[in-house]
N, C-alpha and C positions, 0 to 999 in steps of 0.2 A: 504494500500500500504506500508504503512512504515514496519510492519509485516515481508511481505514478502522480504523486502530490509533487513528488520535487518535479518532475516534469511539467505538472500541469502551472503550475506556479511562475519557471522559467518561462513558458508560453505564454502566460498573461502578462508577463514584465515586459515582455519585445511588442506588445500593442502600443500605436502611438496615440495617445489617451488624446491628443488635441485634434485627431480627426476624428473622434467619435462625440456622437448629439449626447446633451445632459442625460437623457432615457439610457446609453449603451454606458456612459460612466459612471452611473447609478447599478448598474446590473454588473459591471468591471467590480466596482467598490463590493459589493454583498459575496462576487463570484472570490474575488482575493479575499474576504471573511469568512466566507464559509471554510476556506480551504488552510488557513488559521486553524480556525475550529478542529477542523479533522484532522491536522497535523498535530494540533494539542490532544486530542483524544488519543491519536495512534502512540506518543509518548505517556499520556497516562496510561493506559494498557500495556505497555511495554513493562512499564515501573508493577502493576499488578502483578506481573507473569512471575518477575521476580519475587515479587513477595510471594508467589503461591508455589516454586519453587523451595526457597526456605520454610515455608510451612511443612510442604512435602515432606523434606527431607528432616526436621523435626519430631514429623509424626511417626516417622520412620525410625527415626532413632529411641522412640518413646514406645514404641511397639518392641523392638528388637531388645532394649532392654527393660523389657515385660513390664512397661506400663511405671516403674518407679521414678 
């Protein structure tokens, strides 16, 4: 996912925003927000994975030795 955000991201930056009508810089501005958004989400989910990792392996250790 990240891939396609960084690519999609480089794409919107090479738009020349001064030939585009207030309506398409309006829709530029939300489409570069959104893509914020889901770049911050793919990094919170990332930070989960790890924590669910550690947990994993926690549980693991906590089972292996029998629960004490």
């Amino acid at each position: 996912m990240a891939d396609t955000i960084a690519e999609t991201v480089d794409l919107l930056y090479t738009i020349d925003q001064e030939k585009l009508t207030p309506d398409q810089q309006i829709a530029l501005g939300n489409a570069l927000a959104a893509l914020a958004q889901a770049e911050r989400l793919d990094q919170i989910n990332e930070r989960l994975r790890s924590i669910q990792r550690v947990l994993d392996s926690w549980a693991l250790k906590a089972t292996a030795d029998g629960g004490r």
